[in-house]
C-alpha positions as CSV (number, residue, x, y, z in Angstrom):
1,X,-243.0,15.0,62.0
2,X,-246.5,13.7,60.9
3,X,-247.8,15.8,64.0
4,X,-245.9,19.2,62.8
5,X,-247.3,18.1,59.4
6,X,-251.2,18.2,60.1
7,X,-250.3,21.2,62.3
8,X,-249.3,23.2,59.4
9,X,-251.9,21.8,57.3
10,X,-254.7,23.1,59.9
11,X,-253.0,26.5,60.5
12,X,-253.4,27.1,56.4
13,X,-257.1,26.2,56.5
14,X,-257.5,28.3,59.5
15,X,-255.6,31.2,57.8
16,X,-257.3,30.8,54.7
17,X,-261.0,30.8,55.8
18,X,-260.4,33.6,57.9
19,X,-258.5,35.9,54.7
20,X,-260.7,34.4,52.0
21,X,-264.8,34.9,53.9
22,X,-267.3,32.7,52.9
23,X,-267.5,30.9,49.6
24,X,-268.9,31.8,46.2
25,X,-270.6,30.3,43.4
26,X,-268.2,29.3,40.5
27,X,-269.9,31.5,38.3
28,X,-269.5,34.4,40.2
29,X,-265.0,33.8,39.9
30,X,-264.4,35.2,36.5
31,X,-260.6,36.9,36.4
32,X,-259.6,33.4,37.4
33,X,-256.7,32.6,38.6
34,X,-254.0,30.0,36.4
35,X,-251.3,28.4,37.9
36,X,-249.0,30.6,35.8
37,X,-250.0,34.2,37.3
38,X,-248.7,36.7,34.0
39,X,-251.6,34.6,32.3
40,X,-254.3,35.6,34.4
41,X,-256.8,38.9,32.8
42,X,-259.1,41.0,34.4
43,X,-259.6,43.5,31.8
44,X,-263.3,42.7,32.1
45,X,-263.9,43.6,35.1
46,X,-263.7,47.2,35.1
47,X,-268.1,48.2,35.4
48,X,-268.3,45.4,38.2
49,X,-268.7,46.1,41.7
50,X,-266.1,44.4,42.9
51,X,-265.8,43.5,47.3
52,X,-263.2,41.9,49.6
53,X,-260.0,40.5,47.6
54,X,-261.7,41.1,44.4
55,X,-261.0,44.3,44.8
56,X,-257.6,43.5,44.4
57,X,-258.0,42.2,40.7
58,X,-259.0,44.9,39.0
59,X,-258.0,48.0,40.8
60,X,-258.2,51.0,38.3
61,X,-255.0,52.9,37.6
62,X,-256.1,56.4,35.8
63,X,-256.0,57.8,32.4
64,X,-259.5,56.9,31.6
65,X,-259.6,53.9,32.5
66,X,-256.7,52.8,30.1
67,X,-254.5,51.6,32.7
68,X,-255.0,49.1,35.7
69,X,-253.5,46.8,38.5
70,X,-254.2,43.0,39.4
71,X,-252.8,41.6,42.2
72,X,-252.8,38.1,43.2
73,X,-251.3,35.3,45.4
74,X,-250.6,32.1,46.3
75,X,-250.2,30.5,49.5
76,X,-249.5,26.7,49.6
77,X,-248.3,23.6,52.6
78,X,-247.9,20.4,50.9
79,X,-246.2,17.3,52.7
80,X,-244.6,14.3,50.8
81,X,-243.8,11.2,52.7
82,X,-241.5,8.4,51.2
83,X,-240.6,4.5,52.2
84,X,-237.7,5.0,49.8
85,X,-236.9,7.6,47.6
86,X,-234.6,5.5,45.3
87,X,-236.3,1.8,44.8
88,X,-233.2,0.9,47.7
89,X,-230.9,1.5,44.9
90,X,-228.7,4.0,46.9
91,X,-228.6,5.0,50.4
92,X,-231.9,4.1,51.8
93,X,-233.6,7.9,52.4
94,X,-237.5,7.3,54.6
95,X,-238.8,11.0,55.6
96,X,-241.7,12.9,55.7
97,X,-241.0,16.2,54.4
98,X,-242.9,19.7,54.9
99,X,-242.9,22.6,51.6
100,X,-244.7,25.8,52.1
101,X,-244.5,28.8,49.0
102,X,-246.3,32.1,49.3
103,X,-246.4,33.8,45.7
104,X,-247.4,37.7,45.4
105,X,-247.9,39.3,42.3
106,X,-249.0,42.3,40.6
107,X,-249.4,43.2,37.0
108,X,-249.8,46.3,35.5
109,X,-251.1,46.9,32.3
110,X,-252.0,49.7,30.2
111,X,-254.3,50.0,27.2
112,X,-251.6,51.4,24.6
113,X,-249.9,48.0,25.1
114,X,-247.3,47.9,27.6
115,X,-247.0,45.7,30.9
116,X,-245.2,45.4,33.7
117,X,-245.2,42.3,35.9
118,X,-243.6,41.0,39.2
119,X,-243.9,38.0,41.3
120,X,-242.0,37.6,44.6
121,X,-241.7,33.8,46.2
122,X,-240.7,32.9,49.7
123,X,-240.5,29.2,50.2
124,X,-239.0,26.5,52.8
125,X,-239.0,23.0,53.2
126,X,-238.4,20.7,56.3
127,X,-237.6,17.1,57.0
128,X,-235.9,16.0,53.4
129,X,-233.6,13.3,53.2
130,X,-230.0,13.6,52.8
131,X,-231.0,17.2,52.9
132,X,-233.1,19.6,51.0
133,X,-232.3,20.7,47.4
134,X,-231.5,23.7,45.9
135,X,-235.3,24.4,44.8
136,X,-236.4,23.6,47.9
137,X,-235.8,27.2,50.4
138,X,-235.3,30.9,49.2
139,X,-235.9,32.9,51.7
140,X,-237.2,36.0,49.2
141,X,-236.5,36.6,45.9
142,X,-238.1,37.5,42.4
143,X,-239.3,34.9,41.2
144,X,-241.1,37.0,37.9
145,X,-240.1,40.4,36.9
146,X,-240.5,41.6,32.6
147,X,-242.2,44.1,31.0
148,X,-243.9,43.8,28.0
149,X,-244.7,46.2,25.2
150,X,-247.1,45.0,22.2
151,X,-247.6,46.7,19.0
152,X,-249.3,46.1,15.8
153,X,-247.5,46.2,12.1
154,X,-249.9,45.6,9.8
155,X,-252.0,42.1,9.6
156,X,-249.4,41.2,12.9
157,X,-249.3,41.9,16.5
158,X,-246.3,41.8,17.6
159,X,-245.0,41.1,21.8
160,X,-241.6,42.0,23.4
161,X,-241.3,40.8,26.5
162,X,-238.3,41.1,28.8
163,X,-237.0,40.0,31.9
164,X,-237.2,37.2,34.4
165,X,-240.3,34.9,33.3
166,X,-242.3,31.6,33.4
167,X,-242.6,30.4,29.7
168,X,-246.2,28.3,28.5
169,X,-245.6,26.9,24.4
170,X,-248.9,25.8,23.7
171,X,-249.0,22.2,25.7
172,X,-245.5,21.8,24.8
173,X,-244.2,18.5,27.1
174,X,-240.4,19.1,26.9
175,X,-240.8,22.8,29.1
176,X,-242.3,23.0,32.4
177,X,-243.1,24.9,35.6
178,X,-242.0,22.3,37.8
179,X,-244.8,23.2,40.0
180,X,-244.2,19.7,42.0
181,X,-241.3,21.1,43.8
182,X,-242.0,24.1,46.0
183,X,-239.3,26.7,43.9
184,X,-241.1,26.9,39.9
185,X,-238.9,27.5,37.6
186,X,-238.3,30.4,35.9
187,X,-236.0,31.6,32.7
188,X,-234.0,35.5,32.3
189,X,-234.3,36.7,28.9
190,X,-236.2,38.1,25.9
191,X,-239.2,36.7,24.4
192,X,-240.6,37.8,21.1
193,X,-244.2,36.5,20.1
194,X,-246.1,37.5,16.5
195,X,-249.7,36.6,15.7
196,X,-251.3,36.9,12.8
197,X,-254.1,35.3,10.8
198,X,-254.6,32.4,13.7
199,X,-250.8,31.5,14.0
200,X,-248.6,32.5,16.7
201,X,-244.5,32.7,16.6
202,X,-242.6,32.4,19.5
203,X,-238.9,32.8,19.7
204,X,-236.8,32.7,23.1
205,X,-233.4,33.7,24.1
206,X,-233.4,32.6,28.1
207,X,-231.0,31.4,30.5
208,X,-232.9,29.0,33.4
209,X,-232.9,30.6,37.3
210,X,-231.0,29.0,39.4
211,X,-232.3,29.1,43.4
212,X,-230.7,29.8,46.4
213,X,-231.8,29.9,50.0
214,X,-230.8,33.3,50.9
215,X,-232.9,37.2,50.4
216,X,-232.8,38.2,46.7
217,X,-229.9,36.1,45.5
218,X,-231.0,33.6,42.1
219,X,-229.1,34.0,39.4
220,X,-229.2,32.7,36.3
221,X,-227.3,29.7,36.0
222,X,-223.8,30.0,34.6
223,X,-223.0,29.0,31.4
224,X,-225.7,27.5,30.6
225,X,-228.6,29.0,27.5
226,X,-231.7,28.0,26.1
227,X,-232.6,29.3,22.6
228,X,-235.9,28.4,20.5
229,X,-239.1,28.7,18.1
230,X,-242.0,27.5,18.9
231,X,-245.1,27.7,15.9
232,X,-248.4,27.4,16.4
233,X,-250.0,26.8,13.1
234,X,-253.7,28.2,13.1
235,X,-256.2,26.1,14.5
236,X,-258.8,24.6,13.0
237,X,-261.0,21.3,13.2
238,X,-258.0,19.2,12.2
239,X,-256.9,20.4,15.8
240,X,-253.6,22.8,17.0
241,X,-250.1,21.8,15.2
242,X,-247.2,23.1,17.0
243,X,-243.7,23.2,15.5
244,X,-240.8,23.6,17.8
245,X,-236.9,23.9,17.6
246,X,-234.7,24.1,21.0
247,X,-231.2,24.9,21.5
248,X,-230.2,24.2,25.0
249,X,-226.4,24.8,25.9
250,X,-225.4,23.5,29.3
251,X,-222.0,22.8,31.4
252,X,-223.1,19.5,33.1
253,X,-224.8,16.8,31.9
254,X,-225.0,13.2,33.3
255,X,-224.9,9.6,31.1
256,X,-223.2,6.1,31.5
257,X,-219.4,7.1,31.1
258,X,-219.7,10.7,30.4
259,X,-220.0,13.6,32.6
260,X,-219.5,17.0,30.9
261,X,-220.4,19.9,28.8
262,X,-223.0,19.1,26.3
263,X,-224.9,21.1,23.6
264,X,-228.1,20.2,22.2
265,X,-230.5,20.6,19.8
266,X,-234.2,19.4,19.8
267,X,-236.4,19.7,16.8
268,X,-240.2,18.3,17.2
269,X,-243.8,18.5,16.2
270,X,-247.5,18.2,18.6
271,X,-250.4,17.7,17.7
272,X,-253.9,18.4,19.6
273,X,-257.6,18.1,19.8
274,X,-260.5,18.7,22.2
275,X,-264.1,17.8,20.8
276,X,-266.6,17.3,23.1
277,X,-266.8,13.7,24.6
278,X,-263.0,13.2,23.4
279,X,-259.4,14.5,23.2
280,X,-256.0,13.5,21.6
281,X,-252.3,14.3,20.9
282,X,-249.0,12.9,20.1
283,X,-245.8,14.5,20.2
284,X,-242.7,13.2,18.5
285,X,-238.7,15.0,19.3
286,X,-235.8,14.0,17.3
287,X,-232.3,15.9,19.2
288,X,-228.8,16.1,17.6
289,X,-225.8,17.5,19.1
290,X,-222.0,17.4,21.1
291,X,-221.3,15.6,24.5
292,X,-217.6,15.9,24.8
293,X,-216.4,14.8,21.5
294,X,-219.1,12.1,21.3
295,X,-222.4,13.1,18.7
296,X,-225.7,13.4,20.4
297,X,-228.5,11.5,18.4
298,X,-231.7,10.8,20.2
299,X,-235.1,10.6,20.0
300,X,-238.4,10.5,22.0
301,X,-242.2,10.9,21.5
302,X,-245.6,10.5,23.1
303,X,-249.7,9.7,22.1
304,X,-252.8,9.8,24.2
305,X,-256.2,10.1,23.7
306,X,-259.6,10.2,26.0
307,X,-262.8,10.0,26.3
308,X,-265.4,12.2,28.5
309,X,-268.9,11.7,29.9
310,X,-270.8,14.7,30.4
311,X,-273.3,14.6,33.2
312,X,-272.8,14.5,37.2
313,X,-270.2,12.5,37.4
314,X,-268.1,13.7,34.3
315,X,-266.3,10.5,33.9
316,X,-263.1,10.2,32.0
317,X,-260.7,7.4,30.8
318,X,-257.5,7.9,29.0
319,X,-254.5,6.1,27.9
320,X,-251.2,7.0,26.4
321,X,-248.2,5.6,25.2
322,X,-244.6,6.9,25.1
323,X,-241.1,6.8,24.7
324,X,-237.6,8.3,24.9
325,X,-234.3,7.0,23.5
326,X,-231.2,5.5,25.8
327,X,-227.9,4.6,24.7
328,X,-227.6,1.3,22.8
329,X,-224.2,0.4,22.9
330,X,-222.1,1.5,25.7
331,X,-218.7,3.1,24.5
332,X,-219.4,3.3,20.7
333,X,-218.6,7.0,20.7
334,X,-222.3,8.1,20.2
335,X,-224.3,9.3,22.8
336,X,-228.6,8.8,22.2
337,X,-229.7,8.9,25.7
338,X,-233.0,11.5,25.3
339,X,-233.1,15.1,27.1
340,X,-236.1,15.7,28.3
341,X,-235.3,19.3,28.3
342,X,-236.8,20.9,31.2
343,X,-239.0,18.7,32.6
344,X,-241.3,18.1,35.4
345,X,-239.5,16.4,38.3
346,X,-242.7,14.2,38.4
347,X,-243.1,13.0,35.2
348,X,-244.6,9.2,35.6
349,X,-247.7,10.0,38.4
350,X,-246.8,12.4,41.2
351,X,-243.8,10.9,42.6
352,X,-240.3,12.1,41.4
353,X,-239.1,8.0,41.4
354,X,-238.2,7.7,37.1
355,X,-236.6,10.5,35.0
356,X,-237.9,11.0,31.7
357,X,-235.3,9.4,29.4
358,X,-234.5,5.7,28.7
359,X,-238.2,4.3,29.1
360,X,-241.2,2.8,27.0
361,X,-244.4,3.4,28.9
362,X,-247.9,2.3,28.7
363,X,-250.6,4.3,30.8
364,X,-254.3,4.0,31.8
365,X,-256.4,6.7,34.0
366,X,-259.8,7.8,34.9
367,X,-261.5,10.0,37.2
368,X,-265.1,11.0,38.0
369,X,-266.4,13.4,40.1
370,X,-267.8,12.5,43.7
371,X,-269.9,15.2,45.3
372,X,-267.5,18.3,44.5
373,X,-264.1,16.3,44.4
374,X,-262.5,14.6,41.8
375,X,-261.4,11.4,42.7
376,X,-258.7,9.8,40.0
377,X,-256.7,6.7,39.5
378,X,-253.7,6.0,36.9
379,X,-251.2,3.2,36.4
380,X,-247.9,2.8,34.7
381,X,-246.4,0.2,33.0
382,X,-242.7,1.2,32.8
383,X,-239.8,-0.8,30.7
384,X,-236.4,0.7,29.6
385,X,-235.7,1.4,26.0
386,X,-232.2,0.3,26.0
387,X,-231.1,-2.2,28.5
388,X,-227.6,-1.2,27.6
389,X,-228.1,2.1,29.3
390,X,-229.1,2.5,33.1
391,X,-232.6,4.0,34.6
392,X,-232.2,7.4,35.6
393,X,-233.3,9.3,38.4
394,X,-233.1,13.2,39.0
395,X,-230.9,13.5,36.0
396,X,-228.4,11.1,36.5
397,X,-227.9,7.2,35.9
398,X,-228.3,4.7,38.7
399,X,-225.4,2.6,37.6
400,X,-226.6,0.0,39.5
401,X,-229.0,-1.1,37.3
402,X,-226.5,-1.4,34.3
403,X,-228.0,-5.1,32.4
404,X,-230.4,-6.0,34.7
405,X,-233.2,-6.3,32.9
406,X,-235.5,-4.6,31.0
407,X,-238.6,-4.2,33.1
408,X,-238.2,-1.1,35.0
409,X,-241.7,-0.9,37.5
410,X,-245.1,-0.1,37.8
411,X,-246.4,3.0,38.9
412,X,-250.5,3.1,40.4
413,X,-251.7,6.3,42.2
414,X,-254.6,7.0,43.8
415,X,-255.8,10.8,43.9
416,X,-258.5,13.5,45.1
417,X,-259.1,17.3,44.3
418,X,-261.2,18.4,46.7
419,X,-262.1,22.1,46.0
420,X,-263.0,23.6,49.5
421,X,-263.9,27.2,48.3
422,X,-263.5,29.4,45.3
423,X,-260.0,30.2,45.9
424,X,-258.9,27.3,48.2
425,X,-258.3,23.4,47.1
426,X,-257.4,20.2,48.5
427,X,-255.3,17.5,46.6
428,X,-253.7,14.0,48.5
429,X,-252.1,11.1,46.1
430,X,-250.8,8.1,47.1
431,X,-248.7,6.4,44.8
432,X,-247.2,2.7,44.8
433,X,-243.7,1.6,43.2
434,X,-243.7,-2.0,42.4
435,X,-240.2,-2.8,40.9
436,X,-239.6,-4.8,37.8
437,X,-236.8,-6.7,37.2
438,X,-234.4,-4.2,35.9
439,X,-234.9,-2.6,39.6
440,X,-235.1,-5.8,41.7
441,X,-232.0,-7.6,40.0
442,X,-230.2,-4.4,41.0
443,X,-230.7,-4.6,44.9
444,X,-234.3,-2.3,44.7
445,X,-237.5,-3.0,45.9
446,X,-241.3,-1.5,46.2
447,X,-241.7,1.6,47.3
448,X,-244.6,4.3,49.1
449,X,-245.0,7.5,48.1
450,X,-247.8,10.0,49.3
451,X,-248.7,13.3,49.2
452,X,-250.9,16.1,51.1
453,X,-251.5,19.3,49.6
454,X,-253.5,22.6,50.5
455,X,-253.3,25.4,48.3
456,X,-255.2,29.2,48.4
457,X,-255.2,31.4,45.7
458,X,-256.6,34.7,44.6
């Protein structure tokens, strides 16, 4: 496996030197590319002479030059080894596994206003134990397609957009790509955003994609919604306030004793600021709903802040502090275990070993920059909120740790981004469980996680 692994790793560099020609100065990307595509804009390239794939980004459509076409891509190998994958707390699951995603996009946007985009994916994924999951292969299929059509009434300018869609609200830690995990996820629906005077209003009526592994065949998945306003107040030098209310409606959802229907609402509040040499934000969710019969009433909530040193080696520290609710008393008819929405499947360092709910956590990180790379280190210092409730992993309670303790693990990586050309970047992590007594009571023990990742993008 490790020798099909660096095969694949090679072929991509191989591939990608040969498509991509020699590298560039930084300054010469512009029309850079973001890691959600429908945000990228090349509008100002149209008086530059543009050569090789640049040509691609701004390729001039007609009508005066009101209308043009980007078109961009993605093409990524990444391999994740594991010791474990659950602490030993179920069947013991040691593989190396191989992901690989090729993105394609185009966008094509017109002066008067009106958009359309589309994204096709194609991904697949070797070696996981049990067996892959259900974001893990699709063979082809749309993984973006909306139009947009923007108008201005007055003092406001106003944005429909329509169709399948990746959604970004402003930093927002409850919603995310899930770019970890070789299929990103992606919502079917309408969109509405107003701006006007420095604030921004988004509103949402979605449904989240469900993947398959066959040739044009997600759907969304079935009977479940997610509704919601998002408010960006205008931004000044007090920082960027963000109001948000959610309304997620979904058939399955997974606690101690209760598997069911469940509808919830989520009402919260971030808060943001990048000066200079430092940055901050906390974030605090209270949620309120109906698990079958029971009342839903959790909370959760986050704070960071770092500090930057310009100069060659750009160091950074940061540390951060969060939380989210689990379930005091077993069997009380209340349910306050915390959704974290949609999250990231990695949301404590880069392994997928803790879900996001039932947890206090302390964190500390830095990085600094080593010739072009970026080399980065981060610890976790993970506890459980309620030792009446279990840990959680991919959405669901290991039962097994039911009153074991309230320690839960610590979580140190180790990590490099090494950018190898203007549109082609490195990335490895290697990150160590050690179990705490909540995990080691219940049978678990340390764990290895690494990853290798190459990724080219125009």
């Amino acid at each position: 496996m490790r020798d099909a692994v660096m095969s694949r790793v090679g072929g991509l560099g191989l591939l990608a030197a040969a498509l991509l020609g020699p590298a560039a100065h930084a300054d010469e990307l512009g029309c850079r590319p973001h890691p959600i595509r429908w945000q990228d804009d090349c509008s100002d390239w149209s008086d530059r002479e543009l050569t090789g794939l640049d040509r691609l980004r701004y390729v001039p459509m007609g009508g005066g030059g009101q209308a043009w076409l980007t078109v961009g891509g993605e093409l990524r190998i990444q391999t994740e080894t594991f010791s474990d994958s659950s602490f030993g707390l179920e069947a013991e699951r040691r593989y190396a596994q191989v992901g690989r995603r090729l993105l394609a996009n185009a966008d094509l946007r017109h002066g008067d206003g009106w958009r359309l985009f589309g994204q096709l994916i194609s991904v697949g994924e070797d070696g996981r134990e049990p067996g892959p999951r259900a974001q893990d292969r699709d063979a082809l299929d749309i993984q973006q397609l909306f139009i947009d059509a923007s108008v201005r009434l007055g003092p406001v300018d106003l944005t429909l957009r329509l169709g399948r869609q990746e959604i970004s609200l402003s930093g927002n830690r409850l919603i995310s790509t899930r770019d970890g995990v070789v299929v990103r996820r992606a919502f079917q629906g309408v969109l509405v955003e107003a701006r006007a005077a420095g604030a921004r209003l988004t509103a949402f009526d979605l449904r989240p994609m469900e993947g398959a592994p066959g040739v044009l065949d997600d759907r969304p998945i079935d009977r479940e919604s997610f509704h919601g306003l998002s408010l960006d107040l205008p931004q000044g030098k007090a920082g960027l306030t963000t109001l948000f209310l959610f309304d997620r409606d979904r058939p399955e959802a997974h606690y101690v004793g209760y598997d069911g229907h469940e509808r919830r609402r989520t009402l919260g509040a971030r808060w943001s600021r990048a000066a200079e040499t430092w940055d901050a934000y906390a974030q605090g969710a209270y949620q309120w709903g109906e698990a079958g019969g029971q009342p839903v009433r959790a909370s959760g909530g986050m704070a960071g802040v770092g500090f930057n040193w310009p100069g060659a080696r750009a160091l950074r520290l940061a540390t951060g502090v969060a939380f989210a609710s689990g379930d005091r008393r077993r069997g009380d008819g209340r349910i306050q275990t915390f959704d974290p929405v949609y999250p990231s499947n990695y949301g404590f360092s880069d392994a997928p070993l803790i879900y996001q709910t039932n947890y206090v956590t302390a964190s500390a990180e830095g990085s600094v920059r080593v010739g072009r790379a970026r080399i980065g280190a981060m610890a976790y210092a993970l506890a459980r909120y309620s030792d009446g409730d279990a840990i959680y992993q991919a959405a669901r309670p290991l039962t097994a740790t039911l009153d074991t303790g309230r320690p839960t693990a610590w979580l140190l990586q180790a990590s490099g981004r090494i950018p190898l050309h203007r549109r082609v970047e490195f990335y490895g992590a290697l990150v160590r469980g050690i179990a705490g007594r909540g995990i080691d009571r219940a049978g678990g023990h340390n764990v290895t996680y690494s990853r290798l990742q190459l990724t080219a993008r125009f």
